[in-house]
C-alpha positions in Angstrom: 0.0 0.0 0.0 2.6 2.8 0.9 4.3 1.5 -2.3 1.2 2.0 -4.2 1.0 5.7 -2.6 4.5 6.8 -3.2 4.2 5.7 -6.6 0.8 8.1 -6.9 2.5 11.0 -5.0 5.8 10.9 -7.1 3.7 10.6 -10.9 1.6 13.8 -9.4 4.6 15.9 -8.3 6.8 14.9 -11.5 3.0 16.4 -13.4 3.1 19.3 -11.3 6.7 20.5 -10.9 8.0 19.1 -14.6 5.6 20.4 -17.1 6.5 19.7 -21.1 5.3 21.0 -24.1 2.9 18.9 -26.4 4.7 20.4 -30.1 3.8 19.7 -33.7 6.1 20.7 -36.7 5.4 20.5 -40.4 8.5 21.3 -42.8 9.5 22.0 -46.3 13.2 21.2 -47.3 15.1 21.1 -50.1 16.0 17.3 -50.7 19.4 18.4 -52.0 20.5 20.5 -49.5 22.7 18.7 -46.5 22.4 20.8 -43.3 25.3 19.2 -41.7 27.1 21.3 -44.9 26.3 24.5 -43.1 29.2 25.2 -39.5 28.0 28.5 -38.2 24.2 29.4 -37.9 23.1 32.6 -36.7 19.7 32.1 -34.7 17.8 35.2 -35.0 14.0 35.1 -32.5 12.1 37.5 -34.7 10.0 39.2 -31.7 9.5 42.5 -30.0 9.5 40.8 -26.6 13.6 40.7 -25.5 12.8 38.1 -22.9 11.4 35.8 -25.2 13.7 36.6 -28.2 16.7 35.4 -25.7 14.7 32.5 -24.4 14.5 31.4 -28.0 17.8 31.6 -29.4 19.4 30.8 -26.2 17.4 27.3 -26.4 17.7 26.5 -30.3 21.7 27.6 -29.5 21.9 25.0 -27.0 20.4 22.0 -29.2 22.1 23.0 -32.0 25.3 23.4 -30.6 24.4 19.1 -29.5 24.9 18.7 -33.3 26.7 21.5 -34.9 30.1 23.2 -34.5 29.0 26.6 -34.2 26.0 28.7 -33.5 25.1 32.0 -32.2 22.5 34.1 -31.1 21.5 37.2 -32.9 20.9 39.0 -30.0 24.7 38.7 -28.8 25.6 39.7 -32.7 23.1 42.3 -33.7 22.0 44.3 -30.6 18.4 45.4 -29.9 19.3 48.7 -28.7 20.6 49.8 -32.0 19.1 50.8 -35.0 20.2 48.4 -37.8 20.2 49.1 -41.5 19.8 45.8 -44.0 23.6 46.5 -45.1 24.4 46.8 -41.6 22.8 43.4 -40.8 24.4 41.9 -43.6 27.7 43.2 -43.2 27.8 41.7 -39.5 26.4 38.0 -41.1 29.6 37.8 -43.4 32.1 39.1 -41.0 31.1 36.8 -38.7 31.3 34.2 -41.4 27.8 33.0 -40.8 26.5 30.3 -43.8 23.0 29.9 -42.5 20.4 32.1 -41.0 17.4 30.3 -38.8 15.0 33.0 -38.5 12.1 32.1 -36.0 8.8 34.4 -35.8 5.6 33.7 -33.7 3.2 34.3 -36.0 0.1 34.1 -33.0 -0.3 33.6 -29.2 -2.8 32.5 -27.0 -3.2 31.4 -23.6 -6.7 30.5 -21.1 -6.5 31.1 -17.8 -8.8 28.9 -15.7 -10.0 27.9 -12.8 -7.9 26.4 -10.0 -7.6 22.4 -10.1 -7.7 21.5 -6.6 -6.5 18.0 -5.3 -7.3 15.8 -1.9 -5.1 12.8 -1.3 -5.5 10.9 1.4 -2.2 10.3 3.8 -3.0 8.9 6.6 -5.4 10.3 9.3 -5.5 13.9 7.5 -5.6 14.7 3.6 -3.2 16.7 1.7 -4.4 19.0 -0.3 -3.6 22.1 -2.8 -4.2 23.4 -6.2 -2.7 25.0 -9.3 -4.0 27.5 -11.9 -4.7 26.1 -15.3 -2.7 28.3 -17.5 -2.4 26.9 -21.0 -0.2 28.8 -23.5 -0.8 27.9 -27.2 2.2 29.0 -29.5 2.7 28.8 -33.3 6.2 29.8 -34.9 7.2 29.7 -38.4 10.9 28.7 -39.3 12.9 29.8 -41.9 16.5 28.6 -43.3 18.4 31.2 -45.6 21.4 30.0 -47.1 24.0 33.0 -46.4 26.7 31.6 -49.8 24.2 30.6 -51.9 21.8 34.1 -51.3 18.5 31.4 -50.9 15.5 29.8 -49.2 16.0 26.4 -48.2 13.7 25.3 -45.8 11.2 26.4 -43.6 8.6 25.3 -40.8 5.5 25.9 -39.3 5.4 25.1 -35.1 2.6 25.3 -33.1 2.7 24.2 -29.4 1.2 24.5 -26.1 1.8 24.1 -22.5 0.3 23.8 -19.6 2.5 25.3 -16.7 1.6 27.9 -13.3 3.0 30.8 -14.6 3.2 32.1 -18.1 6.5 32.5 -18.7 7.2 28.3 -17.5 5.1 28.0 -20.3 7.1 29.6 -22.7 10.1 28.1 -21.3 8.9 24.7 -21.7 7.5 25.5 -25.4 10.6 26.9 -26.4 13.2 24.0 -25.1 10.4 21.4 -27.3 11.0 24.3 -30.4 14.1 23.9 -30.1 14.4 20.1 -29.7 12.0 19.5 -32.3 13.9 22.0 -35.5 17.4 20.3 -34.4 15.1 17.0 -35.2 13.6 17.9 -37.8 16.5 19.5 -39.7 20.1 18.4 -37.8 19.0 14.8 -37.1 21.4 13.2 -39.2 24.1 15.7 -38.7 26.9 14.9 -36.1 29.3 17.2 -34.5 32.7 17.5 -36.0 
């Protein structure tokens, strides 16, 4: 029985304190093109939002670097607090040497806020008992690959995902670590680091 219980008690807290992301990705690629070709991607978060900008590079920059030799995070290359000009932009891609931009956008946002969901469990004599908003964050990214040599297109993505976390932004975080997870799958699968 107290087997049985701890069993229970463990599966709820691992629900409760390690929420994940459900995330679905549909892709177009070129069949010719090799991704483990390209050494040094620039991650660029195409967002107002700062926080989430770095919360997005910072975890794409983390997978891919599982797989890749090289990648960087737009934010640390092109600052926010400047006003950039396309040549500008494009001038700091090839001096950093750069041979493949992953530009991510969220294209839409949602997220329901409802009632608590409160819990009993027996233990013992007295019951333990609690509960946790239900905040659900739906998010839905496209992805795009831009071959810096060759001047083209050569993939791209559409995400959507949700979580279902306490606060908002543990939402995002878990969204964005499955983003990330899932475009290195998607696109880096078969590529190894070198």
């Amino acid at each position: 029985m107290k087997k049985i219980f701890h069993l229970i008690l463990t599966i709820f807290f691992i629900n409760v304190f390690f929420g994940c992301a459900s995330t679905k990705i549909e892709s177009v690629k070129n069949p010719e093109i090799n991704f483990s070709d390209y050494k040094n991607v620039l991650i660029f978060g195409n967002t107002q939002d700062l926080t989430v900008r770095k919360l997005l590079e910072n975890n794409i920059s983390k997978e891919l670097k599982k797989v890749m030799k090289k990648s960087s995070e737009s934010i640390d290359i092109i600052s926010p607090l400047k006003e950039w000009s396309e040549t500008e932009i494009q001038n700091a891609i090839e001096n950093n040497n750069f041979d493949l931009l992953l530009n991510i956008s969220i294209t839409s946002s949602s997220s329901n806020t409802g009632s608590s969901s409160n819990f009993m469990m027996p233990v013992g004599s007295f019951y333990f008992g609690g509960s946790s908003p239900e905040i659900k964050l739906t998010m839905t990214f496209n992805v795009n690959f831009f071959d810096v040599r060759n001047k083209e297109n050569i993939a791209k993505a559409s995400i959507i995902s949700q979580a279902e976390e306490d606060e908002i932004m543990e939402s995002m975080e878990s969204i964005s670590k499955d983003v990330a997870k899932k475009i290195v799958e998607e696109f880096f699968s078969n590529t190894t680091k070198r």
